[in-house]
C-alpha positions in Angstrom: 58.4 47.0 -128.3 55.5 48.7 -128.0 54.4 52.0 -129.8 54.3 54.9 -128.7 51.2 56.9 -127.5 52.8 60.1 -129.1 55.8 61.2 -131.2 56.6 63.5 -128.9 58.9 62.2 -125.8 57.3 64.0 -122.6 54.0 63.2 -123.6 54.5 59.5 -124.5 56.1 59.6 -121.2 53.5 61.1 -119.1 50.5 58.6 -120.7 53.0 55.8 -120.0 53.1 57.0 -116.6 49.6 57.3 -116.3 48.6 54.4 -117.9 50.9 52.2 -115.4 51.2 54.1 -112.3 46.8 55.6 -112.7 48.4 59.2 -111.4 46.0 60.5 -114.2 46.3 63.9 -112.7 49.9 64.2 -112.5 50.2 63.1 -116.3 47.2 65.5 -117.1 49.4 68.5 -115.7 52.5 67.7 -118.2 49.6 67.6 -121.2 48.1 71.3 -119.9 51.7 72.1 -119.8 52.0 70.8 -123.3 49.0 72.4 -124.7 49.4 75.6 -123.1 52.9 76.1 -124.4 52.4 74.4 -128.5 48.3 75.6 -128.8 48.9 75.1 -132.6 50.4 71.2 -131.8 48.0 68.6 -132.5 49.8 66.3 -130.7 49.4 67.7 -127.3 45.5 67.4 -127.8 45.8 64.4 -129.0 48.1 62.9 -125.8 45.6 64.8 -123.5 42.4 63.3 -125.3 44.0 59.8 -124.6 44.9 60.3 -121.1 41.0 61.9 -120.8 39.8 58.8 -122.0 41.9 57.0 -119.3 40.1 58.9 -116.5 36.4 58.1 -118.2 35.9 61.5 -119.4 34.9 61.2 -123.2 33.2 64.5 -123.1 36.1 66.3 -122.8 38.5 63.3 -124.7 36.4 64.4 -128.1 36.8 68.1 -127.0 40.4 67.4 -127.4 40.3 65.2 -130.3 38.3 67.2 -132.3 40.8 70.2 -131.4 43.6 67.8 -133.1 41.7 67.2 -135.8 40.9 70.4 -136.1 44.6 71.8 -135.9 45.6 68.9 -138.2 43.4 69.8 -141.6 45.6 70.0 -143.9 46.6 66.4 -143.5 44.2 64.6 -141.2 45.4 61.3 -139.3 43.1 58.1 -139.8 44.2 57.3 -136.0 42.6 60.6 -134.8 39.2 60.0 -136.6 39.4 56.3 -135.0 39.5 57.9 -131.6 36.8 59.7 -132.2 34.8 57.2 -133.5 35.6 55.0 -130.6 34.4 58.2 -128.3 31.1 58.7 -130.5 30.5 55.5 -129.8 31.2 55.4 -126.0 28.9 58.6 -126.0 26.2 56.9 -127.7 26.2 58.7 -130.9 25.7 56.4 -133.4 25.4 58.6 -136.4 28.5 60.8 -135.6 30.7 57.6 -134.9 29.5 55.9 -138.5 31.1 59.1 -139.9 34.1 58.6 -138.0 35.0 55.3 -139.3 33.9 56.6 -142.7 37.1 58.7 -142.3 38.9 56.2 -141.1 38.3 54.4 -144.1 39.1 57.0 -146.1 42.5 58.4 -144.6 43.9 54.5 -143.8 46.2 54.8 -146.9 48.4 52.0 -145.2 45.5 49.3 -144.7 46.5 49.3 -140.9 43.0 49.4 -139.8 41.7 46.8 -142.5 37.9 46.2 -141.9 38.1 47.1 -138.4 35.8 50.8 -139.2 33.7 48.5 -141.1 33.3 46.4 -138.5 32.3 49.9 -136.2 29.9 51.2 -138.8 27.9 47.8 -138.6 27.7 47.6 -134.8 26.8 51.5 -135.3 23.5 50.5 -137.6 22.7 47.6 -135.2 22.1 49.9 -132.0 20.4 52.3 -134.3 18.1 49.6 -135.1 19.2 49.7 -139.0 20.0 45.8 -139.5 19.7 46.3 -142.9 22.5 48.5 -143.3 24.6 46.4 -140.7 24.1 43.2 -142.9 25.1 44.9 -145.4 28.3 46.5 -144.6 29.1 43.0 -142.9 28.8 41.1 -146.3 32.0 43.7 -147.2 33.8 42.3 -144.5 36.4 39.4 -144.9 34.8 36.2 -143.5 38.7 35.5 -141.9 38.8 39.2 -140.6 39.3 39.5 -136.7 40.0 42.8 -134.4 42.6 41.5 -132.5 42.1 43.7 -129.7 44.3 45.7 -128.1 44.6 48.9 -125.5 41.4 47.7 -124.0 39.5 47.3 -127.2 37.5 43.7 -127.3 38.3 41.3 -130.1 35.6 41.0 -132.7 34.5 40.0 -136.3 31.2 40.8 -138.3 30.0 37.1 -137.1 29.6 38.6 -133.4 27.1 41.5 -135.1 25.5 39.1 -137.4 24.5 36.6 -134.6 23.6 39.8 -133.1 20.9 40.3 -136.3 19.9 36.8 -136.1 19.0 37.2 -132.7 16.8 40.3 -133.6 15.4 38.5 -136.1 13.9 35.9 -133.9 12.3 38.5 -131.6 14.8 38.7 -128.7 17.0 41.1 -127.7 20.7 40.4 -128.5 22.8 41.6 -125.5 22.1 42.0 -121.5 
C-alpha cells in the first residue's frame, strides 16, 4: 500500500492521476477547483504545490506551500516544511532551505524523518561553501544512517557530503 499524497480523496486522486497518467493540467484543474472552493484548507495547497512540483514549477510549488503552511500555524506539519526545504533547495536558496529542515527537525515529533534534514542542512553548507558547518552537522549524523529514497528523492548518507569535503579539501571540485 502506498500513502497517500493527501487526506483528502479527490485530491489524492487527481495527483495519482497525474503522477501516472502526466495529464498535469487536468489534475491541476480539480486542485484550482479545490482551492477555490476550501481557501482556508491547507490541504488543497498542499496537493496543488505537489502536483506544481510535478510540472517543474517550484516557483509557484513554494507559493503554494508556504500558503499551507501559512494556513496551518497553529499546528504546522514537519512534511510541509520538508517540501519546502526540498523546493529551497531546488531554487538554489541555500540559507532558506537550512531553515526548512531546521523545522523539520523541530516539528518531526514521530522520528519519521530521522537524520534525513540533517543530512539537507549539511549538503546546504557544502554549496554555500561552509564545510565547516557541513562537517559538523555530519558528525551528528548516525554513521549507519541512509535516505532510502523515495518519490524521486536520491538515496544518500553524510559519507556522500563528506567525500564531497574531502574532495574540496584537495583542491578539486566535487561534482560535474
Amino acid at each position: 500500500m502506498s500513502f497517500p499524497y493527501s487526506i483528502v480523496p479527490v485530491l489524492d486522486r487527481a495527483l495519482r492521476s497525474a503522477r501516472e497518467t502526466k495529464l498535469y493540467d487536468e489534475a491541476l484543474i480539480i486542485c484550482d477547483g479545490y482551492c477555490n472552493d476550501n481557501p482556508t484548507d491547507a490541504n488543497g495547497y498542499s496537493a496543488r504545490s505537489i502536483l506544481l512540483s510535478m510540472k517543474k514549477d517550484p516557483m509557484s510549488a513554494l507559493a503554494d506551500r508556504d500558503r499551507a503552511i501559512r494556513l496551518r500555524a497553529g499546528a504546522p506539519a514537519a512534511g510541509d516544511y520538508s517540501s519546502r526545504g526540498r523546493l529551497l533547495m531546488e531554487l538554489r536558496r541555500w540559507r532558506e532551505a537550512i531553515e526548512a529542515w531546521k523545522a523539520v527537525s523541530a516539528l518531526d515529533h514521530t522520528g519519521w524523518f530521522e537524520s534525513y534534514p540533517a543530512l539537507m542542512q549539511a549538503e546546504c553548507h557544502l554549496l554555500l561553501g561552509e564545510i565547516e558547518a557541513a562537517e559538523a552537522i555530519c558528525e551528528e549524523i548516525p554513521d549507519d544512517y541512509t535516505f532510502p529514497g523515495f518519490r524521486g528523492l536520491l538515496a544518500g548518507s553524510k559519507f556522500e557530503i563528506l567525500d564531497d569535503i574531502a574532495t574540496i579539501r584537495r583542491g578539486r571540485h566535487p561534482r560535474p
